[in-house]
N, C-alpha and C positions, 0 to 999 in steps of 0.2 A: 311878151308878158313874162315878167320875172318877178317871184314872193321876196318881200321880205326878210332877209337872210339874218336870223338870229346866231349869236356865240352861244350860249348856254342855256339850259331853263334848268333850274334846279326846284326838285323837292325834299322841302328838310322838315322831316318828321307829321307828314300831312294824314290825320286824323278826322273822321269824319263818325259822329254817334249818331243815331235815332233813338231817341228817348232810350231806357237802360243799353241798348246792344251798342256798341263799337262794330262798328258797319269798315271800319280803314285806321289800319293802328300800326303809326308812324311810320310812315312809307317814304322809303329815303330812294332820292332817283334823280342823276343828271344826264341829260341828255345834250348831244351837240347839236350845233345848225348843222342841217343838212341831214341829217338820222332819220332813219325811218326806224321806229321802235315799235313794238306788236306788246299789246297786253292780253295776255296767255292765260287761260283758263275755263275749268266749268260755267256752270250755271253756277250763280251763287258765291262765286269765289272774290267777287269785290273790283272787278277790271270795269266796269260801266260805273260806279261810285266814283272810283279813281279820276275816270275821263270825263267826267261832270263835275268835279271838285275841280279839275284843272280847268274847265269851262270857265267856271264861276256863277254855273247854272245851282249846284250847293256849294251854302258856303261852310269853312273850315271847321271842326270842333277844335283841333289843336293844329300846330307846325305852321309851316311856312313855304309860298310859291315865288322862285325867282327870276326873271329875264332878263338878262344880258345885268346882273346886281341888282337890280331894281327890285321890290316886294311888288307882287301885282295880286298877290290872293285877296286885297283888299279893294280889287278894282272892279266897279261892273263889269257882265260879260260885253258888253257893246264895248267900250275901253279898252280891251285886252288885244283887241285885232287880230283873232282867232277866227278860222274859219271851221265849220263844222257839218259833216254827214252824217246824219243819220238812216236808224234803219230801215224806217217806212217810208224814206226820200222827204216826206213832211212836203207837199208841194200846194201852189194855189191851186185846186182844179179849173177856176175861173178865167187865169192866166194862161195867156200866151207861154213856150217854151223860153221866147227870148226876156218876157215880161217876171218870168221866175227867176232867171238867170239875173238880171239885173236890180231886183228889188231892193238887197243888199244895199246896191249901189247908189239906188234915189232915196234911201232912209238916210244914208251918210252926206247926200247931198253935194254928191259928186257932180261937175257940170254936165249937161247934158249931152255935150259933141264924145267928151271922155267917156263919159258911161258908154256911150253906145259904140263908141271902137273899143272899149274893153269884153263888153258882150260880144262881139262877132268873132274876136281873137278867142274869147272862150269856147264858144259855141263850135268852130272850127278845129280847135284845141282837141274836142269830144267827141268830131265828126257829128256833131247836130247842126248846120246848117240848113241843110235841108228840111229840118224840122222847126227852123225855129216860128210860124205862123202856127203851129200846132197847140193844141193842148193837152195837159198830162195823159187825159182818161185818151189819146188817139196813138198813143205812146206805148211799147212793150215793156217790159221790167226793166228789159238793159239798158235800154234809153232813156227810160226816168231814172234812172241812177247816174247817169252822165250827165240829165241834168241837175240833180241834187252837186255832184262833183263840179261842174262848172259854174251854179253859184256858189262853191266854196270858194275857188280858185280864181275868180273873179274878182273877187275881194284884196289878191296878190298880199293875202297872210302871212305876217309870222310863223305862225304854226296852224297845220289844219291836222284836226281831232275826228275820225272814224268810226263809228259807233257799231260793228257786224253791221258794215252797208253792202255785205254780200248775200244775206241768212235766204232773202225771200228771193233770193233768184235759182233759177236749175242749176246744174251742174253745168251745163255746156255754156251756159251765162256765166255763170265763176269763173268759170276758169279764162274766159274772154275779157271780162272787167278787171279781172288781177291782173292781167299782162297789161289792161290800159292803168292802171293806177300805179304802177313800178313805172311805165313809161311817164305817165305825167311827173311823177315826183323826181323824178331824173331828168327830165326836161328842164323843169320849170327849178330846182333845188331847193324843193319843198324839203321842211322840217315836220314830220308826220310823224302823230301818236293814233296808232291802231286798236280794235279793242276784239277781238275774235275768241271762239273758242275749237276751232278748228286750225289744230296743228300742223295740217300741211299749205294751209292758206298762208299761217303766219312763220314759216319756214320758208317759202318762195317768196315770202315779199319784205320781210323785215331784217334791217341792219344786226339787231340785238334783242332777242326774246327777254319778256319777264313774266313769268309761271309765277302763279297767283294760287293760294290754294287758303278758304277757309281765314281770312282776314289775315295772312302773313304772304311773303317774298317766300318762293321755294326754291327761284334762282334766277340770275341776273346773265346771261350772255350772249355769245356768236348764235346764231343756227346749227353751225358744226358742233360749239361746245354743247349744246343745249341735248343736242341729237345723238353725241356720242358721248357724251360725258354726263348726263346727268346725274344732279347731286344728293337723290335720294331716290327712294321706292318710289314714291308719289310722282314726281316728275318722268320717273323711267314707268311709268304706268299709261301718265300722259304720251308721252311721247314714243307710243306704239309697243312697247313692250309687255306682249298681252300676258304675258306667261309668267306669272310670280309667285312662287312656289317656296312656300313657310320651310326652315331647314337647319338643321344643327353642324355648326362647324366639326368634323375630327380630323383635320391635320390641316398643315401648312406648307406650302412650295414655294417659297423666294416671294413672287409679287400675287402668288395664287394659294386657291383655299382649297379643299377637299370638304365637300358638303354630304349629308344623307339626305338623299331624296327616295321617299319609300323603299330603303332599303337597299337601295343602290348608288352607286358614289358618282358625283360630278363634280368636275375641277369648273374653277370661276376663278373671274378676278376680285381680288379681293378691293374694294369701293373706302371701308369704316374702319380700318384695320383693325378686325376684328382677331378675338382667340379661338383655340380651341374650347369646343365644348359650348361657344356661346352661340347663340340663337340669331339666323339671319335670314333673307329672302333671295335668292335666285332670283333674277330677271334675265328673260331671254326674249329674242324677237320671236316671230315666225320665220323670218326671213333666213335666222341664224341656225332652225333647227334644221335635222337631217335625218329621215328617217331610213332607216335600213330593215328590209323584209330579215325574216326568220333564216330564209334559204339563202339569202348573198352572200358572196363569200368576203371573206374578211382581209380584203387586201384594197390598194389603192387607197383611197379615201376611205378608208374602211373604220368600225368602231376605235382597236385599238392605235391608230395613230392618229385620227380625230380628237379623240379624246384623253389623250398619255395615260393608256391604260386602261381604263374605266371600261368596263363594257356596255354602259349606255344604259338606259332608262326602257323597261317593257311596258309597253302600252298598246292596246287595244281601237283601232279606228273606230269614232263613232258617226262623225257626219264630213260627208266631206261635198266640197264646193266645188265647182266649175267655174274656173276665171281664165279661160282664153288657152294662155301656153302651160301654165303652170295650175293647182287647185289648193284652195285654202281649206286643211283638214282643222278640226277636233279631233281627239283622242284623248282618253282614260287613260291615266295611269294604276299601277295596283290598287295602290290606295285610294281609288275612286278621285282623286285633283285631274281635274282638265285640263291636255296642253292644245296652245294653236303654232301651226306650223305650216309652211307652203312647199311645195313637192312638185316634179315634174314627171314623178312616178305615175301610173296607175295602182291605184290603192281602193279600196272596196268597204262600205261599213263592214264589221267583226274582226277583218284581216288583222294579225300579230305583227308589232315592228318594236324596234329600237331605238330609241330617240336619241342623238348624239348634236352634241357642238364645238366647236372651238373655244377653248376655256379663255381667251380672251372677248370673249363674244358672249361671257355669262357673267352678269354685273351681279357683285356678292353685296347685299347691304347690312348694315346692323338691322333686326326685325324695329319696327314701329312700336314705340313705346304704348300706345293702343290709348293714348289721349287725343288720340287728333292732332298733336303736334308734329312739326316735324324734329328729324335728331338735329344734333349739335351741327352736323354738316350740310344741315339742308337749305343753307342762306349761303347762295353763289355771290360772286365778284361784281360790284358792279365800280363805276366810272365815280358814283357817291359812293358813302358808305351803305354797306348791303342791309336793307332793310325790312320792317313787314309789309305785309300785302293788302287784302282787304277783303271785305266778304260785301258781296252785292247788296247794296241798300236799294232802296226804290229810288226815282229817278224824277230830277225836279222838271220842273213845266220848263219849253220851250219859253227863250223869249226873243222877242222879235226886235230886236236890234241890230243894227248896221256890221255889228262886230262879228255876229255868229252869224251863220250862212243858212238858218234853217228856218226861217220865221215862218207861222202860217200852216196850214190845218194839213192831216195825215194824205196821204194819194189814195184812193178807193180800193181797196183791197188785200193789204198786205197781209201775210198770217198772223194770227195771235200769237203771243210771246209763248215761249218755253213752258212750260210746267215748273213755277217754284224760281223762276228768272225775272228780275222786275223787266217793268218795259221802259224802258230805257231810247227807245228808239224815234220817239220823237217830243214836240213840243203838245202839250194839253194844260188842261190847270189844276189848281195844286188841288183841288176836290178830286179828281179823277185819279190822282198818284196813290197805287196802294200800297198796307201797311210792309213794311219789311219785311222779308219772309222769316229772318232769322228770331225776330220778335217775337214773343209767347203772350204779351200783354194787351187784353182786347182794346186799350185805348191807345195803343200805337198810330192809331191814322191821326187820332188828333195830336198826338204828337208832332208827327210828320209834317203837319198841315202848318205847324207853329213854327217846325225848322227850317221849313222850303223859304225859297224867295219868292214874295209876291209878282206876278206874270206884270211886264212891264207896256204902258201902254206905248200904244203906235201912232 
């Protein structure tokens, strides 16, 4: 079994409203066959609007969707020959495993010898063989998600579209299903659009991150660029950098800054090329910091060749973690600002230390303009030109077509969505979809209910 090997999908300037709010505002993005791409971000940030505007599950307010030159934003989703996961699996419970797996495939009206060696190739594919006389409810979480993934793959897609089809599984389930969906997509040379907001999911499994923040693009790239370069506060927030400490530039080193941080200097790199005297943010990992007791002496790795010079940051332990070899502390700074750090010290709440880093290892930014936008730098590289992002809209009805992989009622159990995150995670009807969260206007549903697509029959 081998997908569909698209050249391009382009999107040029895709715009998505709910009655007054711009829910996805101009969202420039190309992607190649064969890519695995991850859309990055909170609750809220607009990566599930995105991956259902590309459905065709909502359609457009403004811009344009291309494959291989063709415009297809004007195409049903059954048309499009997209395969899709969602995050509550969306399964018959009535059905058979194999009978799920194949539904797809007798709506498209595929012959019946085909269908049923594509179903065993899939089911085999996901290691459900065994299972396929089964039904959903006699099924674990990881299993009903192999088979939501084997009716997508079944279908041998163009493109198949991922909705957080990890959120409702444990952790020792993640991390099993990720190494199977890197494997299929390398198998089979799937072209895959992910939707997560867990950074280290969409770091191990995606070609090219895009961080989504508040209806804008906050950066287009690698995992490594993404992870060591990030192109603003926001993204280096995202992406583990818990330690971001408000700070006024006074001086300058070649590619480095000299910052005040309560009253004690820290060298960083310099990110906005920023001046003296101007106002910027530190970010540092935990991973990056280094604490030194009161009483160690000051050589080796010590404050002043850690740091060229600086004698480090005084702070105060306040809570500190147990995790295995190393513990993940808190600590106060003078100023009362909270740092996190990780240590293979023993360290004790009250205990006195000195927080030092490698001023390559302390990304300097210009401070946030405090509109919620991001700065002039905060729209990374992409393959299109770098564009905005989106803010999560509510999520239109499943529809049960040959084309999308998802047709057919929730699995028994999944969690309720986030707080403030639409559900986006399976098919319902547009009565059920609720109003945008970013909306303030109490006739927003009926809005919604006038922009959705009507649920298609079967």
């Amino acid at each position: 079994m081998t997908a569909a090997r698209i050249s391009t999908l382009r999107l040029a300037g895709v715009t998505r409203s709910f009655g007054g709010h711009q829910a996805l505002r101009g969202l420039d993005l190309e992607i190649s066959g064969g890519e695995f791409v991850a859309l990055l971000g909170p609750s809220g940030c607009g990566k599930s609007t995105a991956l259902n505007c590309l459905a065709g599950l909502l359609p457009l307010t403004g811009g344009q969707i291309f494959l291989d030159g063709e415009r297809i934003d004007q195409l049903a989703p059954e048309r499009r020959g997209f395969g899709m996961v969602f995050q509550n699996y969306a399964l018959f419970p009535h059905m058979t495993v194999r009978n799920n797996v194949g539904f797809g495939l007798k709506m498209a009206k595929v012959p019946r010898a085909e269908a049923a060696e594509r179903v065993t190739r899939a089911l085999d594919m996901v290691q459900l063989t065994a299972h396929a006389h089964k039904r959903p409810g006699q099924l674990s979480g990881g299993q009903q998600q192999r088979v939501a993934i084997a009716r997508a793959i079944v279908l041998e897609p163009r493109l198949v579209l991922m909705d957080e089809p990890l959120s409702n599984l444990d952790a020792a389930l993640r991390l099993e299903m990720r190494a199977e969906i890197r494997r299929l997509h390398q198998r089979l040379g799937l072209t895959t659009v992910y939707v997560t907001h867990d950074q280290e999911e969409a770091l191990s499994l995606a070609d090219r991150l895009v961080v989504l923040r508040d209806g804008r693009t906050q950066q287009i790239g690698t995992p490594e660029e993404v992870y060591s370069r990030p192109a603003n506060r926001y993204v280096a927030s995202f992406m583990g950098y818990r330690t971001l400490l408000d700070a006024t530039v006074t001086g300058t080193r070649g590619p480095h800054v000299v910052v005040d941080i309560a009253g004690s200097p820290l060298v960083g790199l310099d990110r906005d090329g920023v001046a003296a005297g101007g106002r910027v943010t530190a970010a540092i990992r935990p991973e990056d910091l280094d604490a030194v007791t009161v009483d160690e002496p000051a050589d080796g790795t010590s404050v002043t060749s850690v740091t060229s010079g600086t004698p480090g940051l005084p702070a105060t332990v306040e809570v500190v973690e147990y995790h295995g070899r190393e513990l993940a502390v808190q600590a106060r700074l003078t100023d009362g600002r909270r740092v996190h750090f990780r240590t293979r010290k023993r360290l004790a709440p009250d205990e006195s230390v000195r927080l030092v880093a490698p001023p390559d290892r302390v990304l300097v930014f210009a401070a946030d303009d405090g509109d919620g936008q991001p700065s002039d730098s905060g729209t990374g590289p992409s393959r299109g030109p770098g564009g905005a992002g989106a803010g999560d809209g509510p999520s239109a009805p499943g529809l049960a077509a040959p084309g999308l992989a998802a047709p057919g009622p929730a699995a028994p159990g999944p969690s309720a969505p986030e707080a403030g995150e639409p559900d986006s995670a399976g098919p319902r009807s547009p009565a059920a979809a609720p109003a945008d969260e970013g909306a303030a206007e109490p006739s927003e549903k009926s809005r919604e209910a006038r922009d959705t697509p009507k649920q298609v029959a079967t």
